[in-house]
C-alpha positions, -999 to +999 in steps of 0.1 A: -098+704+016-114+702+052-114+673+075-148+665+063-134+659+031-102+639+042-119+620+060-150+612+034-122+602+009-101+577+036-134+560+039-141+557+002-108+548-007-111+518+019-146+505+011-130+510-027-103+487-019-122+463+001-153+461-022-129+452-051-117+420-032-151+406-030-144+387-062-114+366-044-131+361-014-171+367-005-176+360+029-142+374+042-144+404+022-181+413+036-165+405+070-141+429+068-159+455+049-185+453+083-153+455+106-144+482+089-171+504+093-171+500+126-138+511+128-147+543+111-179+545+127-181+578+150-216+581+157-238+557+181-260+544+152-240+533+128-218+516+158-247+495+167-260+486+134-225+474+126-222+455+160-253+436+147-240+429+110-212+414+124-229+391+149-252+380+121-223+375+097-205+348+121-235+324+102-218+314+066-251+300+055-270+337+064-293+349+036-276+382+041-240+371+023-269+366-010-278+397-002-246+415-003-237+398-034-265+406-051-264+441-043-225+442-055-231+423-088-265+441-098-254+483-090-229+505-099-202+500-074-196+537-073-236+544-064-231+521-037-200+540-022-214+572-025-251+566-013-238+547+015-213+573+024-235+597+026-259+583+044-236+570+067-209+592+072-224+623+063-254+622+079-253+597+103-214+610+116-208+643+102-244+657+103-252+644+130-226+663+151-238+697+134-272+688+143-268+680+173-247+718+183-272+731+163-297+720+191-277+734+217-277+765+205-309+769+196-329+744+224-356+732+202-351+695+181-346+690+148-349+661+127-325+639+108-343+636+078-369+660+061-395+636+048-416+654+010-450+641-006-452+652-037-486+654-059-489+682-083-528+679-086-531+697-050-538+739-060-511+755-048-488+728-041-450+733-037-424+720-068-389+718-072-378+750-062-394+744-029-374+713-024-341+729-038-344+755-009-349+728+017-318+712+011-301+743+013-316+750+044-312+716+059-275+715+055-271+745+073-285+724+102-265+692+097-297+671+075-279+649+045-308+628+040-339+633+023-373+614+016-394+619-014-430+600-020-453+605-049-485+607-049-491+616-090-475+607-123-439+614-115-447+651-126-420+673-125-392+643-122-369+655-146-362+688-123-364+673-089-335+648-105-313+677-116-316+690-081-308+658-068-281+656-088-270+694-074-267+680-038-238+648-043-234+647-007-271+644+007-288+606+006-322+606-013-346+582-009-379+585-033-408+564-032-424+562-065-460+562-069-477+536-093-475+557-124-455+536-149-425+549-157-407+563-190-376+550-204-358+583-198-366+590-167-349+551-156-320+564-175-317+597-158-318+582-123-284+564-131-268+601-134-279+604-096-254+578-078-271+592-045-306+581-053-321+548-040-356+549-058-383+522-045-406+506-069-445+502-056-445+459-052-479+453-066-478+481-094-486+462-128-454+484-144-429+473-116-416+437-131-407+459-162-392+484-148-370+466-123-355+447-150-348+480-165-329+492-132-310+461-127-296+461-159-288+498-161-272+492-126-294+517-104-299+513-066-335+506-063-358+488-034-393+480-032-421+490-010-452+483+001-481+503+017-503+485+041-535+487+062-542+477+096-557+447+084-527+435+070-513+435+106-526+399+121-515+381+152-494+355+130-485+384+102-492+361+073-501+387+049-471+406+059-449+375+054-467+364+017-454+401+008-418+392+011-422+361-010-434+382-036-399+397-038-378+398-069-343+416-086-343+435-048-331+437-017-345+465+004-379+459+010-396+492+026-432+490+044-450+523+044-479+525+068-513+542+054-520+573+066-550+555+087-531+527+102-534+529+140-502+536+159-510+497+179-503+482+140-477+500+131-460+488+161-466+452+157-454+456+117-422+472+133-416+439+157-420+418+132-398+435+107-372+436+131-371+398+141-375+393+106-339+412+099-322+388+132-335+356+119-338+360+079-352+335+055-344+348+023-314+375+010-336+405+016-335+433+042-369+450+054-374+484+070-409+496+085-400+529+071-419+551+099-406+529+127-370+526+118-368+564+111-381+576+146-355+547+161-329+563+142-338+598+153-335+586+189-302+570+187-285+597+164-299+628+192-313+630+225-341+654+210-360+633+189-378+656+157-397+641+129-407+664+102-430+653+067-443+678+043-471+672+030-485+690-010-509+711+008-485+726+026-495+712+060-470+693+076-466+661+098-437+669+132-434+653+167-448+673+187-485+683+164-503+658+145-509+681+114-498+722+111-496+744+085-465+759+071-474+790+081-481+780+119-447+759+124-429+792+107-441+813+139-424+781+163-391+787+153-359+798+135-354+766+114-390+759+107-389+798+094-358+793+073-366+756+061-407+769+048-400+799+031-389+802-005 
């Protein structure tokens, strides 16, 4: 057993314990439990986002303590452990480190998360075997976490979970396209305890199914994906959205692929004094945002990388490449594209 292990389990083992004395105790417990991590926290992210828990937990009447609740009485305690471990330890400590040497060696950036679209209707798309040799690569360079959208019907679920399932250590995050979904693939998603899937808010199939996941006990948020015009001076539409909340507590906003960078800053301000003075036991993220802030605090080489079905891709430094043209850049684009 390595140190990365020893110190994985220590960390379980605690938030074990402490999550079992919730029952006695609520607020104390979550009190702790946020003291804790800060404790353990090595990396500068986590550090400050545990800083800020704690400064909004000294309010006993915060929406958040709901929150926390909900999320221990509604998931599988051991999902919780392990997707929050590994997004937090793992990536956010552990990974981080690698990724960051990995940058000094090589003196090019590279991103914290690798961000998939999937749609098998595009000719020539990629599938799971493409996404099974990503991860492979990517933990050669220190990236645990992992972001899946879908564009079709869900095609092809079945195998990207079993690959999911593969990879116990990496953090997956897949947002689920508005393609109702069948009974067995819910029921697979609770063999992946390092899955948080988001459910499309204003999808006709989504009350059903997030039911289904909150009685089965799977991690799930919900999303949203706006336009610039939802974006107003007093962000009504954007707050309407949030009452619309049910059976969740993450609450993702995805930008369209047309919103105007101007918008997708305002959504991110508003998000984030939305999360310092909350109203109701959910906690928002403007996914595009909050990613690149994350990528700025965890290295001093910001990256962003998104993949896109026709095998063009999204990074920091080009608005739209294809594989074959980031490939010629570097080593880890090389590695990461080929099959």
């Amino acid at each position: 057993m390595n140190s990365q292990d020893i110190t994985r389990a220590i960390i379980d083992t605690t938030v074990a314990r402490a999550m079992a004395e919730m029952d006695a105790d609520p607020k104390r417990s979550v009190r702790k439990l946020c003291d804790l991590g800060r404790q353990f926290s090595r990396g500068r992210f986590q550090n400050q986002i545990f800083a800020i828990f704690q400064d909004l937990l000294r309010n006993d009447e915060s929406p958040y303590y709901q929150a926390i609740d909900y999320l221990l009485r509604n998931n599988d305690p051991k999902a919780l452990r392990q997707f929050g471990i590994n997004l937090g330890y793992n990536s956010f400590t552990y990974g981080a480190q690698v990724l960051r040497q990995k940058q000094k060696e090589l003196f090019f950036a590279i991103p914290w998360m690798v961000q998939l679209r999937l749609d098998s209707r595009i000719p020539g798309t990629y599938g799971p075997s493409f996404f099974a040799s990503v991860i492979e690569t990517g933990l050669q360079y220190g990236i645990y976490a992992y972001q899946l959208r879908s564009l079709d019907h869900h095609e092809q679920m079945e195998e990207y979970l079993a690959i999911i399932k593969q990879h116990p250590a990496c953090a997956f995050l897949w947002f689920l396209s508005d393609a109702p979904l069948t009974g067995k693939q819910m029921e697979l998603f609770s063999s992946c305890p390092n899955l948080m899937v988001s459910l499309p808010l204003e999808a006709a199939s989504t009350a059903q199914a997030s039911e289904t996941l909150r009685r089965q006990k799977t991690l799930f948020g919900m999303h949203k994906i706006y336009h610039a015009s939802d974006v107003t001076p007093d962000n009504a539409v954007l707050a309407q959205i949030y009452r619309q909340m049910a059976q969740s507590v993450f609450f993702f906003l995805l930008a369209d692929d047309s919103c105007p960078p101007e918008k997708i800053l305002a959504a991110s301000d508003f998000v984030q004094q939305y999360r310092f003075t909350p109203t109701q036991p959910v906690f928002p993220l403007e996914v595009q945002e909050d990613t690149r802030k994350i990528e700025q605090i965890i290295t001093a080489s910001p990256a962003f990388l998104e993949l896109l079905p026709d095998r063009t891709a999204r990074t920091s430094d080009a608005p739209l490449a294809s594989f074959a043209e980031l490939s010629l850049k570097n080593i880890f684009y090389r590695e990461l594209l080929s099959e």
